[in-house]
C-alpha positions as CSV (number, residue, x, y, z in Angstrom):
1,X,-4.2,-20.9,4.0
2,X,-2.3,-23.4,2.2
3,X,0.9,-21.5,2.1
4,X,4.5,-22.9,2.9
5,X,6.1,-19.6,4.4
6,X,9.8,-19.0,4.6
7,X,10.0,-20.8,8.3
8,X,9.5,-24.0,6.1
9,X,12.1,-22.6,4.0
10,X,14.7,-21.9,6.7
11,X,13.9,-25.7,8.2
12,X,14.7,-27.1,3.8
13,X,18.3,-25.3,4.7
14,X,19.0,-22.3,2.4
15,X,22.9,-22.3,2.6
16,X,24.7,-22.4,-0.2
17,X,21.3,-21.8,-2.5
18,X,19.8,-19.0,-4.8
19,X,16.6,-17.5,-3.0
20,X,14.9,-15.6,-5.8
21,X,12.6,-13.0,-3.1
22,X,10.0,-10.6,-5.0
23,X,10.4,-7.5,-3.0
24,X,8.4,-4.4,-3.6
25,X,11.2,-1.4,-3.0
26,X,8.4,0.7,-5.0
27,X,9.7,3.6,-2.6
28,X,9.2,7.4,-3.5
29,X,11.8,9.3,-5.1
30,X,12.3,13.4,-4.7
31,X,12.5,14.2,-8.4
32,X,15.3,16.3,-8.6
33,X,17.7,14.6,-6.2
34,X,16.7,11.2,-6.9
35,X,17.1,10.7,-3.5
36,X,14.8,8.1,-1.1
37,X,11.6,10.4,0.9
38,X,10.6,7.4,2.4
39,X,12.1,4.5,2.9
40,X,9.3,2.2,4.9
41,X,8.9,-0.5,2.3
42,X,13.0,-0.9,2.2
43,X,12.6,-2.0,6.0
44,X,9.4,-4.0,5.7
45,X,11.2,-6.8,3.8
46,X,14.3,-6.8,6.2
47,X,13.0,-9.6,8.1
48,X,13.0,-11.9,5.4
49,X,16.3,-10.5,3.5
50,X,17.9,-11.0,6.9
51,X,16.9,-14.0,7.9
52,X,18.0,-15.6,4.8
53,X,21.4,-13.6,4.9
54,X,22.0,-15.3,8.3
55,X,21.1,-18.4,7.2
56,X,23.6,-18.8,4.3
57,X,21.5,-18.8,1.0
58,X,22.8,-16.4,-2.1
59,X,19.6,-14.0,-2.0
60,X,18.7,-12.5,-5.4
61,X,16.1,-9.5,-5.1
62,X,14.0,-8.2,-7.6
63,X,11.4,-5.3,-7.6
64,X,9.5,-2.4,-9.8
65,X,9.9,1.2,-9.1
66,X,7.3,3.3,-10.8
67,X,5.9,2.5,-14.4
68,X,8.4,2.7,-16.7
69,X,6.7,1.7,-19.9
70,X,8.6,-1.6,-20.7
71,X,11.9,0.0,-21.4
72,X,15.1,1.1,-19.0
73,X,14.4,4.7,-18.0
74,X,17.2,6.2,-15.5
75,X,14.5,8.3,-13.3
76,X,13.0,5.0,-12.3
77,X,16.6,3.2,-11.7
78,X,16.7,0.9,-8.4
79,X,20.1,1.9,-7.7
80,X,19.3,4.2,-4.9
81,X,17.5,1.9,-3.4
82,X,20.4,-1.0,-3.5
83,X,22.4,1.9,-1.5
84,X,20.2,2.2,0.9
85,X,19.1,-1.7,1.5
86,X,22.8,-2.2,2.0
87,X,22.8,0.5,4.9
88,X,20.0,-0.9,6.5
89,X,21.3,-4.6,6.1
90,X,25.1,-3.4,7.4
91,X,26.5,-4.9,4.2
92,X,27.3,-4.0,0.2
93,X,24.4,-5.2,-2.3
94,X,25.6,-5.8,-5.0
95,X,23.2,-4.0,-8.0
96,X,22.9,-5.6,-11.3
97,X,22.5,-2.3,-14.2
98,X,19.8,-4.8,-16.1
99,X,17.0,-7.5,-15.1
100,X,18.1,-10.7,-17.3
101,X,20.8,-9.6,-19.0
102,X,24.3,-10.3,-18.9
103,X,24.9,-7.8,-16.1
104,X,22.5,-9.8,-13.4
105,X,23.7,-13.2,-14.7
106,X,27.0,-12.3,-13.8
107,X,26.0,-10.2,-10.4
108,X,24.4,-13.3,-9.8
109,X,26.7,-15.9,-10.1
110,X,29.3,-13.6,-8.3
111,X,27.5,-14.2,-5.1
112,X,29.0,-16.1,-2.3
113,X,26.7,-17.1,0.7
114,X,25.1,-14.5,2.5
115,X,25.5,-12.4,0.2
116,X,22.9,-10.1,-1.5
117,X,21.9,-9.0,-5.0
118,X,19.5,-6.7,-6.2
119,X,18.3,-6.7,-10.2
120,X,17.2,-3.6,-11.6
121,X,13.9,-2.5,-12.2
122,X,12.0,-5.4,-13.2
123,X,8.9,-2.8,-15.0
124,X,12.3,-2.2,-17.7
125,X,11.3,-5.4,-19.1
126,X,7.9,-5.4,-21.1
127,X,7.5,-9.3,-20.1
128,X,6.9,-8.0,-16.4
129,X,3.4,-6.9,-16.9
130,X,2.4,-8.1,-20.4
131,X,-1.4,-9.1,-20.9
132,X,0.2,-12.2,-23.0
133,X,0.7,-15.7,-21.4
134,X,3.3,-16.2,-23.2
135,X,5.7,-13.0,-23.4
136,X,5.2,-12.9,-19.7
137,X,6.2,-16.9,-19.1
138,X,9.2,-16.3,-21.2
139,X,10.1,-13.4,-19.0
140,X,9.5,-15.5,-15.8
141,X,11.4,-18.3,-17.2
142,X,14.5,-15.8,-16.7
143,X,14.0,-14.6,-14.0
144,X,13.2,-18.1,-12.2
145,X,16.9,-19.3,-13.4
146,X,18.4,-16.8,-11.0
147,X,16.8,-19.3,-8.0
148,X,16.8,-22.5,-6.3
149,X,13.4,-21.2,-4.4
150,X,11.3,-18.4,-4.3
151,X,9.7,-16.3,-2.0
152,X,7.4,-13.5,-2.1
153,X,7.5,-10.8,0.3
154,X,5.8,-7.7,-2.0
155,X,2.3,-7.6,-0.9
156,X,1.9,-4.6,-2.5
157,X,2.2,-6.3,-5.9
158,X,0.2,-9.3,-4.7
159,X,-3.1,-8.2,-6.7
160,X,-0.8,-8.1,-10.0
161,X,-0.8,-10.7,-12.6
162,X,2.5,-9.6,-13.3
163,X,5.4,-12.1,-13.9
164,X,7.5,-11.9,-11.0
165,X,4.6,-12.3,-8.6
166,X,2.3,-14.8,-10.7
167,X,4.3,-16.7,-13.1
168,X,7.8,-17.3,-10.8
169,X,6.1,-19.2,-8.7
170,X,5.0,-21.8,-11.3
171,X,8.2,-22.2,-12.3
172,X,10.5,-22.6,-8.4
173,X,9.4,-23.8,-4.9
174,X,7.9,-21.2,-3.5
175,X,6.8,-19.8,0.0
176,X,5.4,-16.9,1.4
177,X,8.0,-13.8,3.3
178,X,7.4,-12.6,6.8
179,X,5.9,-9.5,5.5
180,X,3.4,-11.5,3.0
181,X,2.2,-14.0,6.1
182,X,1.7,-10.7,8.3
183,X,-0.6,-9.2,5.8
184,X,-2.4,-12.1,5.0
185,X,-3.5,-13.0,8.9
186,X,-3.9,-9.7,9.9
187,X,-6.4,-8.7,6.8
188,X,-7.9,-12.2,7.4
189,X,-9.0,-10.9,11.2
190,X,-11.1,-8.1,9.4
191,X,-12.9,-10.4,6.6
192,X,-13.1,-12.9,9.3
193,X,-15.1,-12.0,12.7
194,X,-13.6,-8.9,13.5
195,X,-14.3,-7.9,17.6
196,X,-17.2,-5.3,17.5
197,X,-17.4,-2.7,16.9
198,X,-15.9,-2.0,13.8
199,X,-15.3,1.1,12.4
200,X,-13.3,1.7,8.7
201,X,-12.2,4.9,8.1
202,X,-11.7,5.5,4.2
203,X,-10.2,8.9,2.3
204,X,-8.5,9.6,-1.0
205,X,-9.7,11.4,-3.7
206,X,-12.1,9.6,-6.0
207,X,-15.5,7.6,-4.6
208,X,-14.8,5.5,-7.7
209,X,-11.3,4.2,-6.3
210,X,-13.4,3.4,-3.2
211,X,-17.0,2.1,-4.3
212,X,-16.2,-1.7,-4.4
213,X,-14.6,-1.6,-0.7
214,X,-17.4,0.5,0.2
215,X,-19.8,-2.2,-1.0
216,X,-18.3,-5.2,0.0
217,X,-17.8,-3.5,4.0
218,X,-21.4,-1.7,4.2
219,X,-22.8,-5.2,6.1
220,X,-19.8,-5.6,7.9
221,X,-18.9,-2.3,9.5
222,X,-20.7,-0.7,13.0
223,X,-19.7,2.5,11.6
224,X,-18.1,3.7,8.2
225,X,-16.3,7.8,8.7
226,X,-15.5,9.1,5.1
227,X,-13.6,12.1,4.6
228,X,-10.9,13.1,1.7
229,X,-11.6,14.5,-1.3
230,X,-14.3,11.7,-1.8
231,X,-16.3,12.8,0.8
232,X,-17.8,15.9,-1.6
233,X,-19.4,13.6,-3.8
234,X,-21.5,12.5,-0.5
235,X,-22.1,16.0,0.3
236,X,-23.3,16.7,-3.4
237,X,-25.7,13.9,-3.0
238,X,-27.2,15.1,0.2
239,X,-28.1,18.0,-1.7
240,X,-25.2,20.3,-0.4
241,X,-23.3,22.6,-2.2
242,X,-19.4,21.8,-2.6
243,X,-18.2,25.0,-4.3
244,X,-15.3,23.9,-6.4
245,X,-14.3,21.0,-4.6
246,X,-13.3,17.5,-6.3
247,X,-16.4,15.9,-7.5
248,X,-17.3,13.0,-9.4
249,X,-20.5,13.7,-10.9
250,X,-21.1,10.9,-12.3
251,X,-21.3,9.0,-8.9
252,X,-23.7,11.5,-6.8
253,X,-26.4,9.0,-7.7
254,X,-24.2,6.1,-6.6
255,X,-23.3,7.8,-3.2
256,X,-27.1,8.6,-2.9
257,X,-28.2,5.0,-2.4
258,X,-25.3,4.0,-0.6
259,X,-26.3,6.8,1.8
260,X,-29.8,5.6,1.5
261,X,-29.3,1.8,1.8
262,X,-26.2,2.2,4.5
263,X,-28.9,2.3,7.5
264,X,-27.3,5.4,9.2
265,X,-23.3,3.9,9.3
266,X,-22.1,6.2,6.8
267,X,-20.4,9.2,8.8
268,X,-19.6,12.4,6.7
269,X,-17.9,15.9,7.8
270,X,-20.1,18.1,9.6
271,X,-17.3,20.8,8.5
272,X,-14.7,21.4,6.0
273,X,-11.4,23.4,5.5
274,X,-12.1,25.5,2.5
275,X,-9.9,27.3,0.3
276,X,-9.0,29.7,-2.4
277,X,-7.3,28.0,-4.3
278,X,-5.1,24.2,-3.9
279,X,-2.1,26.0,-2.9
280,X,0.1,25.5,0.6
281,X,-0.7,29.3,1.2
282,X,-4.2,29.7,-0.1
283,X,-6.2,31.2,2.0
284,X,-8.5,29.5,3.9
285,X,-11.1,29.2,7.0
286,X,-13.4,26.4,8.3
287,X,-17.4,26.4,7.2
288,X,-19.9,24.2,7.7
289,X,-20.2,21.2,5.2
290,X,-23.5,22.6,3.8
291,X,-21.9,26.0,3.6
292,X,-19.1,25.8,1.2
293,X,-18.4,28.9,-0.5
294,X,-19.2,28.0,-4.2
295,X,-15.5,29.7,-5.6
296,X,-13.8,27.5,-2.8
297,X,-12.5,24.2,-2.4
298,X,-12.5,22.0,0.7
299,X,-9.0,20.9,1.2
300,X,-9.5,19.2,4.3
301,X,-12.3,18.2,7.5
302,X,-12.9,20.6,9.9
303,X,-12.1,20.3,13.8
304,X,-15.9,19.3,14.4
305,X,-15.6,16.5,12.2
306,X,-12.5,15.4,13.7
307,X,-13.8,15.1,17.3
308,X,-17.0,13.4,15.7
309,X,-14.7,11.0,13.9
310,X,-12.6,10.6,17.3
311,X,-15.4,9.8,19.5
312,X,-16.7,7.0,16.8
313,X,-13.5,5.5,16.9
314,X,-12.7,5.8,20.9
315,X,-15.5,3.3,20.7
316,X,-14.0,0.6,18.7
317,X,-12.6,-2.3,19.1
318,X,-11.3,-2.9,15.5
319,X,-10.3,-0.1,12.9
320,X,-9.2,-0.2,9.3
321,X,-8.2,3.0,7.9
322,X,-7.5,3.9,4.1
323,X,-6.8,7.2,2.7
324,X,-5.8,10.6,3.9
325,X,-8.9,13.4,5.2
326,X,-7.0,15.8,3.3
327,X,-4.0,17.2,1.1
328,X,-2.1,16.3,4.3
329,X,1.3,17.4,2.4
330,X,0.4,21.1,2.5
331,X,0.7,21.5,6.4
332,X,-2.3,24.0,6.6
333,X,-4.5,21.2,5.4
334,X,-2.9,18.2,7.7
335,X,-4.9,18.5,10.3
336,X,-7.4,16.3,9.6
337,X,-5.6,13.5,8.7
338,X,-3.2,14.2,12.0
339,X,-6.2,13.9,14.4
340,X,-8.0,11.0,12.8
341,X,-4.7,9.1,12.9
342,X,-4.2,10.2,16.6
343,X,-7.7,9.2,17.5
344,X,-7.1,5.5,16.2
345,X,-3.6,5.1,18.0
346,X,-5.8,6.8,21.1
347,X,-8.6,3.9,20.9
348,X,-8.2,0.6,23.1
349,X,-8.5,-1.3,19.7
350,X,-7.0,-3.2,17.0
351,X,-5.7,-1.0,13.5
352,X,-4.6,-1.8,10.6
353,X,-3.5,1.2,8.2
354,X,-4.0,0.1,4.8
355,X,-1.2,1.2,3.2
356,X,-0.4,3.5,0.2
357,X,-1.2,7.6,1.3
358,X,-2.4,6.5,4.7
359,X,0.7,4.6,5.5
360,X,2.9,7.7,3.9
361,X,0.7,9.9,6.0
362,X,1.6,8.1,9.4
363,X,5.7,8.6,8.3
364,X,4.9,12.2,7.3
365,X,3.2,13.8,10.1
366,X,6.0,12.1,12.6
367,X,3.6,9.3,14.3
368,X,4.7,6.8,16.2
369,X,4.0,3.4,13.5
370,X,4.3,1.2,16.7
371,X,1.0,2.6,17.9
372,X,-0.8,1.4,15.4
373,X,-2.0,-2.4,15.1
374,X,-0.2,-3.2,11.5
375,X,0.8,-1.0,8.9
376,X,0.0,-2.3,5.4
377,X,2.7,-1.8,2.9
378,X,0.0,-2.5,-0.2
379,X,-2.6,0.0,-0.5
380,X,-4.3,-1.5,-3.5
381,X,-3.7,-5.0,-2.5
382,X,-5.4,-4.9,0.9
383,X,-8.2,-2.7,-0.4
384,X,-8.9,-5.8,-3.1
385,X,-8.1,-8.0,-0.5
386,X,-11.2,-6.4,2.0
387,X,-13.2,-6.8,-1.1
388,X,-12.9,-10.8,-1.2
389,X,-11.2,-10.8,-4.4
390,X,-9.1,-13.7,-5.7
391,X,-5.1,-11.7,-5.5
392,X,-3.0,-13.2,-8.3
393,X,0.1,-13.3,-6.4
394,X,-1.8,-15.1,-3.1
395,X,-3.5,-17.8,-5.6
396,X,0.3,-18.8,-6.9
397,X,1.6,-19.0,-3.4
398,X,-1.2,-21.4,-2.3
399,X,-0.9,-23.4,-5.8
């Protein structure tokens, strides 16, 4: 890649300057505290906050939280998250109430060196994410006066054509953040010539979410384990009954020839946790996969499926791994998603966790991250990433 990456940055000499850095702080929120559940992508972009902190430069941060709809709304406020950067960085950040307005030019021009600011939510300004070239330029013509040079460390946003990711960097010097570079190499070793084999593990909910990974990593996977609420669809297309269990109908068809076409690599639960009811206390018992109850719902993979799963991965030598096997949040239905993820840190391999549920899932269930290969912070992003297409904020950084 043609990227200049905040090294080259460092070597320019930051002191004194504005660093504009595109964070994503999209962290979750517990809705009636307000308070941070998780607070992984705050220390994934302490790296780059730090090193420029110790270098001298002013460093101006801006993120989204949420999807506010163009407008300040207090549920999705970032101040929570200034509180808790500042912990982590052992100093004040100082938190601007609005995005461009007076309060964030004068935060802004209050810094000294080494100090830190963080704008409010950028999503409270319609010019973030407009469709139009021009609302959006005028928006990023703003937020561009708040730096010398810009650097993106939000990968999770990276497959947005949103203003702070696409349009800033048009507008400043710009280079890429530790966390950015990281992704970037480490999903280039699994669209590159990953060691063999290589097994992806995918979950979630919808097949749909999933198809276009699923399509673009059929001829390049040894072995491809789907579980999650997705998996029913499969089970439907094999002919199975799935009881109440999500289903997209309109994709049995789909997963039919994929099943068909995917020369035997497609791996699907030989048994499933069903339930009464989607409920943390529903009853519930394991059955075979082509045995569902038809006024049950599966909730989870069974402990066959698991030490099927396990054994394909204790084979590998890469593994990619997006989505949860199951509504891993209600702890009667965790189980799957606990012993997958145990399996992969178990295997003498390289793993990447692509972000979003899986990654939330890793934090949840109290596993050790540094067993793990890499840990994506962008869900979305790396999934686009896997299936080779062109990521808005990647494009401006190698313009």
């Amino acid at each position: 890649m043609s990227i200049r990456n905040l090294d080259d940055l460092l070597a320019e000499g930051v002191s004194g300057r504005r660093v504009l850095v595109r964070a994503d702080l999209n962290v979750p929120l517990d809705k009636q505290s307000g308070e941070i559940t998780d607070d992984g992508r705050i220390r994934a972009v302490l790296p780059t906050l730090s090193a420029l902190v110790e270098a001298g430069a002013k460093v101006v941060v801006c993120s989204h939280l949420g999807r506010p709809k163009g407008a300040p709304d207090p549920q999705f406020s970032l101040r929570p998250v200034a509180g808790r950067l500042g912990e982590l960085l052992g100093a004040p950040v100082h938190f601007a109430e609005d995005t461009v307005g007076d309060s964030a030019r004068s935060t802004v021009e209050g810094l000294a060196d080494g100090q830190v600011a963080l704008l409010e939510n950028l999503r409270f300004n319609k010019g973030e994410t407009s469709k139009d070239d021009a609302e959006r330029g005028a928006f990023a013509d703003q937020l561009a006066a708040f730096g010398d040079a810009y650097v993106d460390d939000a990968f999770g946003a990276v497959h947005r054509k949103h203003a702070s990711v696409h349009d800033v960097p048009a507008r400043l010097p710009h280079f890429a953040g530790r966390l950015v570079l990281r992704e970037v190499e480490v999903l280039g070793k699994l669209t590159g010539d990953p060691e063999r084999p290589y097994v992806v593990v995918l979950g979630g909910s919808k097949v749909s979410d999933k198809l276009a990974v699923i399509e673009a990593l059929l001829p390049k996977v040894d072995r491809l384990l789907i579980g999650g609420g997705m998996c029913f669809t499969f089970l439907k297309a094999q002919g199975h009954e799935v009881g109440t269990s999500l289903l997209e109908e309109d994709m049995v068809e789909t997963c039919r020839n994929l099943l068909e076409r995917s020369g035997g690599k497609i791996m699907l639960p030989v048994d499933v946790v069903a339930a009464d009811a989607f409920a943390p206390d529903a009853a519930h018992d394991t059955v075979p996969a082509d045995g569902i109850p038809s006024h049950r719902l599966g909730l989870d993979i069974g402990p066959e499926t698991v030490a099927g799963f396990a054994a394909a991965l204790s084979q590998a030598k890469t593994i990619f791994w997006n989505g949860p096997m199951g509504v891993f949040e209600m702890a009667a239905f965790a189980n799957g998603t606990r012993g997958v993820a145990e399996a992969i840190t178990k295997a003498d391999a390289f793993s990447v966790v692509g972000g979003g549920d899986s990654a939330a899932a890793v934090r949840a269930l109290g596993l050790d991250e540094s067993s793990f290969g890499h840990i994506s912070t962008g869900g979305g992003a790396s999934l686009e990433y896997l299936e080779g297409k062109t990521l808005p904020g990647i494009a401006a950084l190698e313009n």
